[in-house]
C-alpha positions in Angstrom: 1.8 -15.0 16.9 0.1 -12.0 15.7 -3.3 -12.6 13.5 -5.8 -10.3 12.1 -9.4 -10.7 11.4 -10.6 -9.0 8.6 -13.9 -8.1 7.6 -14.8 -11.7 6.2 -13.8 -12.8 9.6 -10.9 -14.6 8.0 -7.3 -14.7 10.0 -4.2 -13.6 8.2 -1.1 -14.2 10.4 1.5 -11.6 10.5 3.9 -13.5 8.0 1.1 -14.2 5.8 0.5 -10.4 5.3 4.5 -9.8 4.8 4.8 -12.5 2.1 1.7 -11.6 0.3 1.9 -8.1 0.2 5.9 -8.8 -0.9 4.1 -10.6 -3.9 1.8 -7.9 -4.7 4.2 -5.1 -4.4 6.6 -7.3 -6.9 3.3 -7.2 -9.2 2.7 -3.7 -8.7 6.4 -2.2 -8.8 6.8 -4.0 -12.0 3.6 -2.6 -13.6 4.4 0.6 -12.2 8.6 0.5 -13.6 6.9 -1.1 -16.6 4.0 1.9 -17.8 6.7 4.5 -16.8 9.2 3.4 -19.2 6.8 2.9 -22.0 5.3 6.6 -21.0 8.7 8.2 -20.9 9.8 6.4 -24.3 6.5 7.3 -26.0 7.3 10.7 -25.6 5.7 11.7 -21.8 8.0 14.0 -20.0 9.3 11.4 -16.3 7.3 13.4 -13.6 3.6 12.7 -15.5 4.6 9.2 -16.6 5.5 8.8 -13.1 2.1 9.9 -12.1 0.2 8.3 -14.2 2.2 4.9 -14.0 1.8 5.2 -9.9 -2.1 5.6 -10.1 -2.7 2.9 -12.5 -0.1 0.7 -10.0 -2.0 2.0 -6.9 -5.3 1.2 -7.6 -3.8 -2.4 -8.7 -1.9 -2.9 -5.3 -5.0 -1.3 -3.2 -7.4 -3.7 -4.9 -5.0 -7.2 -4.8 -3.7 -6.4 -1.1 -7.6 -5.5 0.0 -8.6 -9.1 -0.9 -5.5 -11.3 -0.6 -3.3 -9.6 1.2 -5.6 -8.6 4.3 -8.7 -10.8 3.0 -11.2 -8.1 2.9 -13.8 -8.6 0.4 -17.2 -7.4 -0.4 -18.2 -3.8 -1.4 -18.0 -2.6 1.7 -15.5 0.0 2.8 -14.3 0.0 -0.7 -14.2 3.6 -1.7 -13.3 4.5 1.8 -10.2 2.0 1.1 -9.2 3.3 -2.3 -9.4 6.5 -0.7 -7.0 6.2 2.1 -4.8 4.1 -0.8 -4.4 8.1 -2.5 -2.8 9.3 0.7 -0.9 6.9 0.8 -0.1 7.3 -3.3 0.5 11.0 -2.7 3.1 10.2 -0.4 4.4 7.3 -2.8 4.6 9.7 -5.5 6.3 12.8 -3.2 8.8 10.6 -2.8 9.4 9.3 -6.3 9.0 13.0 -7.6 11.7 14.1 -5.6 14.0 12.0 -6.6 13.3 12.3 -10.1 14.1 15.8 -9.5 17.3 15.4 -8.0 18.1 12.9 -11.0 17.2 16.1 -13.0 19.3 18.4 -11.1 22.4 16.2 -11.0 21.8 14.3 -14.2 19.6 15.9 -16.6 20.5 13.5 -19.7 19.8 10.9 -17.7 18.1 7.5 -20.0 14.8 6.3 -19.3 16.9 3.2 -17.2 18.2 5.3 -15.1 15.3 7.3 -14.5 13.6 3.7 -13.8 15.8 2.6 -11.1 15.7 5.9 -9.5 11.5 5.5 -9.5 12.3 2.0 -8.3 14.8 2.7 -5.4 12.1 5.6 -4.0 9.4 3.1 -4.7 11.2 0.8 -2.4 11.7 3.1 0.5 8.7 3.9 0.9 7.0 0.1 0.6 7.6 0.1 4.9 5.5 2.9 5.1 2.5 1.5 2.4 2.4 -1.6 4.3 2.1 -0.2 7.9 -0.4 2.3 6.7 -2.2 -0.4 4.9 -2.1 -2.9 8.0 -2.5 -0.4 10.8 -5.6 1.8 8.7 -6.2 0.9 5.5 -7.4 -2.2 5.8 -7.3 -2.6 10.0 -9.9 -5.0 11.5 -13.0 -3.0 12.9 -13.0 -3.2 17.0 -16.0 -3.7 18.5 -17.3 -1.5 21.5 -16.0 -3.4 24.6 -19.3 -3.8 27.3 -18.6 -3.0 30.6 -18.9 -6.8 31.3 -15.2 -7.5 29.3 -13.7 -4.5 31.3 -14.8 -6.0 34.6 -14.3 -9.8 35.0 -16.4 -11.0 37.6 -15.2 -12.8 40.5 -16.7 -16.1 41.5 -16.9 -15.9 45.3 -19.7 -12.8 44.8 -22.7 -13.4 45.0 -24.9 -11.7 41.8 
């Protein structure tokens, strides 16, 4: 079974993380689907609303995975986290750009619904690579220097 220890020293199994960062990306995408089509149908052309929309979701999903997600709390590491979060957003939002564009390209009368489930189904495919980056750097338990000692296991039968 695979645990981390966070920064609080508190252990989040593997499942744990999958389920609760399901939860906050539900949260997130729906804030995020949600500003975007009251952007675009106040009048904000798709690729700012889309930008806008994905920073206000990103800071969100940075903050609620940081503490529940992979239970890292405190001030610490908090700018460092938020960030790493905008490489993460800039990749986010390549990916939802894009595809608005090809929307644009193929359908350029497209409604606001369809422009929100084309934002939605990049914002999907690219959840895998938010939650890796977020488990594997963002928000990856600090190792501590090994000493020499935990390389080298003694053996009983010599003498010290």
């Amino acid at each position: 079974m695979t645990t981390l220890t966070s920064t609080s020293g508190t252990r989040v199994r593997l499942s744990q993380q999958v389920i609760r960062f399901a939860g906050v990306g539900v949260l997130s995408t729906a804030l995020h689907l949600g500003l975007f089509a009251a952007l675009v149908r106040g009048g904000v052309g798709s690729i700012l609303a889309n930008g806008l929309a994905l920073v206000v979701a990103t800071l969100f999903n940075t903050g609620l995975n940081r503490a529940w997600t992979f239970g890292v709390t405190g001030r610490r590491g908090l700018v460092t986290h938020h960030g790493q979060a905008l490489v993460v957003f800039a990749i986010t939002y390549a990916a939802t750009t894009a595809a608005l564009a090809v929307l644009g390209a193929v359908a350029p009368d497209a409604g606001t619904a369809v422009q929100t489930l084309v934002v939605a189904v990049a914002n999907v495919l690219s959840t895998s690579a938010r939650f890796v980056a977020m488990r594997r750097w963002i928000f990856a338990p600090k190792r501590t220097e090994a000493s020499p000692a935990d390389d080298h296991p003694r053996n009983a039968s010599v003498p010290q």
